[in-house]
N, C-alpha and C positions, 0 to 999 in steps of 0.2 A: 504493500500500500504506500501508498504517497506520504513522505514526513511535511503535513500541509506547515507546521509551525519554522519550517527551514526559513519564508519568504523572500522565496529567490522566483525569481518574473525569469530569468534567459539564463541558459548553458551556453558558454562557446566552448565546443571541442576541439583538441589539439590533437593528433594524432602525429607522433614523431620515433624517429631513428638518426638518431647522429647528424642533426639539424642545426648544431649551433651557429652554423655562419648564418641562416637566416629567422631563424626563431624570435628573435629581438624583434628584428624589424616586423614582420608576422604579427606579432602582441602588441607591438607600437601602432601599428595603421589600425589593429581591430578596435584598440581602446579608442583612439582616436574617432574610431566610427560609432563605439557605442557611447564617448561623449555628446556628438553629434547629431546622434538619429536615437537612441535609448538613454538620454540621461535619466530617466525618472524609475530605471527597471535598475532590480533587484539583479546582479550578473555574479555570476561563477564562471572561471576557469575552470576544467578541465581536462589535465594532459595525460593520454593516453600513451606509455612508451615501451618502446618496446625495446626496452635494455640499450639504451646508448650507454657511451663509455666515453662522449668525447667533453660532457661538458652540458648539452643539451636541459635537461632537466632543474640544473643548479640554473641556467640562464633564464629558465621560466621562473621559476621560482624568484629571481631577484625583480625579473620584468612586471609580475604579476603581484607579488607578496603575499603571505600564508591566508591571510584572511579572506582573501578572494579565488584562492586555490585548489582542488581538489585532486588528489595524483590517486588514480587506479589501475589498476593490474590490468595486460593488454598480454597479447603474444611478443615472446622474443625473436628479436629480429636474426638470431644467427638458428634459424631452426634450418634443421637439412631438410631436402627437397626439393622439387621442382620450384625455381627462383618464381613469385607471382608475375605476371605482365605490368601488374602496376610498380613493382620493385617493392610493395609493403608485406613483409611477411605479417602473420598474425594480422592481417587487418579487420578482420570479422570481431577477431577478441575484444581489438580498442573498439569498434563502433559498438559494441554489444556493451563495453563496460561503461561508455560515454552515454547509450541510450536507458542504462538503466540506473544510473545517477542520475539523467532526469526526470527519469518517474520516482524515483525517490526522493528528489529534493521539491516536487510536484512542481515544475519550471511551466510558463506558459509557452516555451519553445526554446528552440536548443538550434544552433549550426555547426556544423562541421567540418572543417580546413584543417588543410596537409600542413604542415610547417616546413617541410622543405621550399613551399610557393614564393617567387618571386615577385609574384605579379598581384598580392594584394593591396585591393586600396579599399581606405576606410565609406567607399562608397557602398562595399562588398555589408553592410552592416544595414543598409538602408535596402541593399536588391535580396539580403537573403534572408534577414531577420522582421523586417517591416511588415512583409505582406504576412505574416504568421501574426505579429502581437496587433497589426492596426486593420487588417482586411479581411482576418478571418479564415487565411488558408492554411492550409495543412502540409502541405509538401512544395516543397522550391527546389528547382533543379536549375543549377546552374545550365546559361548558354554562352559557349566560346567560340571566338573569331577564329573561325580554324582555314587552313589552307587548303588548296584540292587535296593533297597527298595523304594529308592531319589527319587521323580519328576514320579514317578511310573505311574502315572495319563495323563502324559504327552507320555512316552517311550509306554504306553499302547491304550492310548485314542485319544489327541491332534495330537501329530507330524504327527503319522500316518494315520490320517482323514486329519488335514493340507496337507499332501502330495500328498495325494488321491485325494482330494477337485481340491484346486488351483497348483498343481504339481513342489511344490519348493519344497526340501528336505532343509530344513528349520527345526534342531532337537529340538530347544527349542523354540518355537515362542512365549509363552507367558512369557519370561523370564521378569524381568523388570527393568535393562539397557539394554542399546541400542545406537547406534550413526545413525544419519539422514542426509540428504542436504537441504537445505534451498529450494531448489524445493520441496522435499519431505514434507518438513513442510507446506509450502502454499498448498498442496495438501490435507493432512490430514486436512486442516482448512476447506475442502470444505465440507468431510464429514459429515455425518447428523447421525452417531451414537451417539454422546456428549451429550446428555440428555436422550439414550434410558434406557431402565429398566437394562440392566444388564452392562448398561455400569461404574460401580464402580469395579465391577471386572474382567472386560471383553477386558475394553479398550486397553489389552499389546496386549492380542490377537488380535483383530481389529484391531491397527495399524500394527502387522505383515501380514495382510491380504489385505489391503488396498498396503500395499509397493507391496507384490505378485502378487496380478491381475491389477496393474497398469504398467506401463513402465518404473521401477525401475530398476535398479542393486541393488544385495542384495549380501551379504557374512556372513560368522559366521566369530569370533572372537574369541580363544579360552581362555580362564581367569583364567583357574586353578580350584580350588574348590570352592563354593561361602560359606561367614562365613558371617550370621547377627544376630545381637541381635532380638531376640524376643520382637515382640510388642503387650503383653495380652499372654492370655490363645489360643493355636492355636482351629480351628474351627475341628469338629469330623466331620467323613471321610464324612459321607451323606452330611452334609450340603457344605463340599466343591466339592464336586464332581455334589452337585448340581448346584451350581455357576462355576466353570469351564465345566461341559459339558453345562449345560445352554447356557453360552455364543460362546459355540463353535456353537450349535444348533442355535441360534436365527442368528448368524451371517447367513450360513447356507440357512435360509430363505430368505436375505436381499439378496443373491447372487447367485441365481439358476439361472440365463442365465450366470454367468460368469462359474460356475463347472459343468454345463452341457456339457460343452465343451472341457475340459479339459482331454485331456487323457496322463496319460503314468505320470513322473517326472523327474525333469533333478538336476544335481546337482549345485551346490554352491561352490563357493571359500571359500576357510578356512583361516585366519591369524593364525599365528600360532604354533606350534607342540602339535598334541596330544599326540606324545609320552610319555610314563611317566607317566600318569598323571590316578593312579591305586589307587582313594580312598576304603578306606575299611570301614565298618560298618556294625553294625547290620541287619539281614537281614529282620527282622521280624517276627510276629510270625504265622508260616505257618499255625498249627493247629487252632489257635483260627478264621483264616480264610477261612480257608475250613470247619468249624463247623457252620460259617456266613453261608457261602455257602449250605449247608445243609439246616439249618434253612430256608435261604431264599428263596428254592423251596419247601419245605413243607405250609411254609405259604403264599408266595404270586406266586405260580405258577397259581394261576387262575390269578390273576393278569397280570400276563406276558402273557397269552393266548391274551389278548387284542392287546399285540401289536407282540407277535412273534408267527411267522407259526408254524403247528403241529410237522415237523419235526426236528424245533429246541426244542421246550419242550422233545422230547423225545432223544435228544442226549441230554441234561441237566440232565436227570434222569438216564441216563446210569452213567456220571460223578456221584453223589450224592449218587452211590452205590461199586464207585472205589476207592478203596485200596490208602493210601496216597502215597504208590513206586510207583504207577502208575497211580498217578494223572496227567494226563495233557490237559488242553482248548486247540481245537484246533482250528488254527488262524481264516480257514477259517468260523468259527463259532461264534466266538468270534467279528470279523468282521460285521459279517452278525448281530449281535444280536445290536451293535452298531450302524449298520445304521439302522436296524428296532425301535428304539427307536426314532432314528432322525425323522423318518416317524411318526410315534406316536405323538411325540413331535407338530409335525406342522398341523397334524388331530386333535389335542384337544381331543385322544380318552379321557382323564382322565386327571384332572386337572393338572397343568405342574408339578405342584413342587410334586406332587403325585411319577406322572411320572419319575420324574428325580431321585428321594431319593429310589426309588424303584429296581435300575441299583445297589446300592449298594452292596449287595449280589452276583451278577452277578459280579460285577467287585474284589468281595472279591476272589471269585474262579479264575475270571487268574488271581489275583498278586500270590495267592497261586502256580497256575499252574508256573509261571514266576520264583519266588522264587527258585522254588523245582528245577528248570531246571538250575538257574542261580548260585547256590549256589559255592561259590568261585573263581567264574569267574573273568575272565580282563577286565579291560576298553574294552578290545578289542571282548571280548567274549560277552559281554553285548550289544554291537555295534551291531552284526555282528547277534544277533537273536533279538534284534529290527526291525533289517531289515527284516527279514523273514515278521516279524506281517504288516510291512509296504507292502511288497508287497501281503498279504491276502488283504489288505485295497485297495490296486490298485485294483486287480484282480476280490473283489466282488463289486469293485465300480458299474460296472451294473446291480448288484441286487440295490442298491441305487436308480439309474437310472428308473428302470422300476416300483419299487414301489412309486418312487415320481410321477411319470406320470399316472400308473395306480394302483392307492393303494389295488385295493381287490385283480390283478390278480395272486400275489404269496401268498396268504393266503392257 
């Protein structure tokens, strides 16, 4: 139950690993924000760590002072294992032990930021925390100015199954800040994901999932570009592609009377302006992806036969013989190949992680295809054929439908 006589109005969670070069500055812009935009709220720290050694912890603690601080038990960051794609080991532990400090200190909302990020500002305190204590929502998902190349995985795979699935237009849902309601938080506590298998890298997603097919209000929050220090060597493309579609997929499972139902998406409230907001970078390198591509219907097109109809292997083969001008996945295809995987995935035709490291190649070809089409685009332009792929993902949601029901009869 709630300790109501604690009279604390906001949690901000800290989630950290050997973060001292920017943790300061982090607690400096959010205090800054909650002068700013929450002076009149009751506020606690929260740092979440996960065994630093460099310093990290004593920095909060001087940043913050005892009295505004709460330090609890998280996973440690030198656990063995397959490295997460987000680089945070134990991250489930800290959010689970951040959200359930604020159902015990009975907060009327709580946010949650990396302390490794370079890129906050105390505006982040008005776009994650406001619409919770002044408008009454429940979940804020941050939105980032991301580049074609950025979050690719996401703009290609997540949003758009997230949209399709449980029908919130929701673009970044596995981001990892966030702002919550202290309803929202005892909610999440009821959940029974927290010890599953993919819940280390999974858990941003799942609680974007749980806010959606619950009776929440949700909005984005727009933040600008996100800038973090790297935590290791990042994970190569298979293994994160198998932990984030993994986790997309297992959820997936756990929720088939709630997406069977769902038709159509509705939008979401932005905080915000996205105007502006036109990062540039590298796009990638097309060729060495469409060479992926290649490669990976010469050797494991028997492979794909397992879990995609004949008709898709042979529009793959058309592509794998197309000229890079006129390279392009088409959505509706691409769609379909994705939820047939999902089917796969939950039939055991082949062991999972087989299954899932094997989507590689196939997804090397539309970032290629994405690329080629995106090249030099606006924020806006970027937007605007997202959406396209988003609605291929509405529209072959009933092939999903039909092969989850009756899995041989579109074979």
């Amino acid at each position: 139950m709630p300790d109501g006589g604690a009279g604390v109005d906001v949690i901000v969670g800290l989630t950290s690993h050997n973060d001292v070069g920017t943790v300061g500055a982090v607690v400096r812009a959010l205090q800054d924000g909650l002068a700013r935009y929450a002076a009149s709220s009751a506020v606690r720290f929260v740092l979440a760590d996960a065994g630093s050694t460099d310093g990290t912890r004593e920095a909060v603690r001087e940043a913050v002072g005892p009295s505004a601080l709460v330090e609890v038990e998280s996973g440690r960051g030198a656990e063995l294992g397959e490295p997460p794609y987000h680089g945070q080991h134990g991250r489930e532990a800290a959010l689970r032990a951040i959200i359930e400090t604020t159902h015990r200190l009975g907060a009327r909302a709580c946010t949650v930021i990396d302390a490794r990020l370079q890129s906050v500002e105390p505006e982040w305190i008005d776009r994650l925390l406001v619409p919770v204590l002044a408008d009454g929502f429940d979940y804020v998902s941050p939105y980032y100015a991301r580049p074609v190349a950025e979050g690719a995985i996401t703009k290609g795979i997540v949003y758009p199954m997230f949209r399709a699935l449980y029908g919130v237009r929701l673009r970044q849902p596995a981001a990892g800040e966030f702002g919550c309601s202290g309803r929202l938080a005892a909610h999440y506590l009821e959940q029974d994901f927290w010890d599953a298998e993919f819940a280390p890298v999974g858990i941003d997603l799942w609680l974007a999932v749980a806010a959606a097919c619950g009776e929440f209000r949700s909005c984005e929050a727009v933040l600008g570009t996100r800038g973090a220090v790297s935590r290791g060597a990042p994970t190569d493309l298979s293994t994160t592609l198998k932990q984030v579609v993994g986790s997309l997929f297992a959820d997936l499972e756990r929720r088939v009377d709630v997406w069977q139902r769902v038709r159509g998406s509705r939008a979401i409230p932005i905080r915000g302006a996205v105007g502006g907001m036109d990062p540039q970078a590298p796009t990638g390198n097309v060729d060495g992806l469409m060479e992926s591509f290649r490669l990976g219907y010469r050797e494991l097109r028997e492979i794909w036969t397992w879990v995609l109809p004949p008709r898709s292997i042979v529009e793959l083969r058309t592509l794998t013989e197309t000229a890079a001008e006129r390279f392009r996945f088409d959505d509706r295809l691409w769609a379909g190949i994705v939820y047939d995987f999902a089917v796969g995935y939950s039939l055991r035709v082949m062991p999972r992680d087989h299954l899932l490291r094997s989507l590689t190649p196939l997804y090397s070809g539309w970032l290629a295809s994405f690329v080629l089409q995106m090249e030099g685009a606006s924020l806006q332009g970027i937007e605007e054929r997202v959406e396209r792929v988003c609605l291929a993902f509405e529209s072959e949601k009933r092939h999903l439908i039909s092969r989850w029901r009756w899995p041989e009869r579109l074979r």
